[in-house]
C-alpha positions as CSV (number, residue, x, y, z in Angstrom):
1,X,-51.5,-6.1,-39.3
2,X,-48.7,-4.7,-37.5
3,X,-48.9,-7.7,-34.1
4,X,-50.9,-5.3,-32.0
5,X,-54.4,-5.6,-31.1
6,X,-56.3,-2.6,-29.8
7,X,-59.5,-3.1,-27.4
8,X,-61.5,0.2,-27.4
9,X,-62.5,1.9,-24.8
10,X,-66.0,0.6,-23.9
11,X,-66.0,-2.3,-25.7
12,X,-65.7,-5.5,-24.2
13,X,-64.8,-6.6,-20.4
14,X,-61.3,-5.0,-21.2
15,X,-62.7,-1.3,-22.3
16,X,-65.6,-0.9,-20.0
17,X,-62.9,-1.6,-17.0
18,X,-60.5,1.2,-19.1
19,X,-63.4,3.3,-19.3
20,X,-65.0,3.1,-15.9
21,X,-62.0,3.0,-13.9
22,X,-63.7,0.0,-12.3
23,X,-63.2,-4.0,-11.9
24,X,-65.2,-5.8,-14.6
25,X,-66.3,-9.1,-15.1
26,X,-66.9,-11.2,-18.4
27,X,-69.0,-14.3,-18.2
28,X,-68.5,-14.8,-22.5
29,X,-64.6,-14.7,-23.7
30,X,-66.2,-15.5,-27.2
31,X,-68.0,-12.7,-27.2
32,X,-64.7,-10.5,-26.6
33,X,-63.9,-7.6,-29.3
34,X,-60.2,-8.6,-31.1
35,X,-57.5,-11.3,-31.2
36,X,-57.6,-11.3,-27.4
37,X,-60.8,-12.7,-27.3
38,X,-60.1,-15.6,-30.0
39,X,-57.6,-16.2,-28.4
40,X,-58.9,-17.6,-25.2
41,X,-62.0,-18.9,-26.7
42,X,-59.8,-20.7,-28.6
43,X,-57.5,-22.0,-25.7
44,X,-61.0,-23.4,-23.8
45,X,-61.2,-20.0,-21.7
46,X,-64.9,-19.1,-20.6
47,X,-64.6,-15.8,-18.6
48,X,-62.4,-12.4,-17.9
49,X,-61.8,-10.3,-14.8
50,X,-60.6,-6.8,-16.1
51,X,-59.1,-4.5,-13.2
52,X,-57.7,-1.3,-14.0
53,X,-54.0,0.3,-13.2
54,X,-54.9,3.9,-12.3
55,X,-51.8,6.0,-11.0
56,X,-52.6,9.5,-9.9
57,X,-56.2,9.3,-11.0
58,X,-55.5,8.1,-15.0
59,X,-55.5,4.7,-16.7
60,X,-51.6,3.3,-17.1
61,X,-53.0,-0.4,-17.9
62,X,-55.8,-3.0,-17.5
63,X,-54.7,-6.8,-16.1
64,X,-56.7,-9.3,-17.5
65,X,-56.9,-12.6,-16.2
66,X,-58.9,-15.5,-18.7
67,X,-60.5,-18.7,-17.3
């Protein structure tokens, strides 16, 4: 691939915070869409909070923290 690794709106902790607008949380890191998601299963990681970066009422990011 190209390094990147898109996360879909919806899918996942990360897109359903992207497309709600809202603060998620993932109890599964396995069950994560992408290379994100390997990626902390891999590292031991159980769970994600996802909180969105709205400025002026659209998304600019989502912060994700694993643990």
């Amino acid at each position: 691939g190209d390094g990147h690794d898109f996360i879909e709106r919806g899918q996942g902790t990360l897109g359903r915070a992207a497309f709600t607008g809202v603060p998620m949380v993932g109890e599964s890191a396995a069950s994560e869409p992408g290379l994100v998601g390997a990626a902390a299963t891999a590292a031991g990681l159980d769970a994600v909070v996802a909180v969105p970066v709205l400025h002026d009422g659209r998304l600019r990011a989502v912060v994700a923290w694993y643990f």
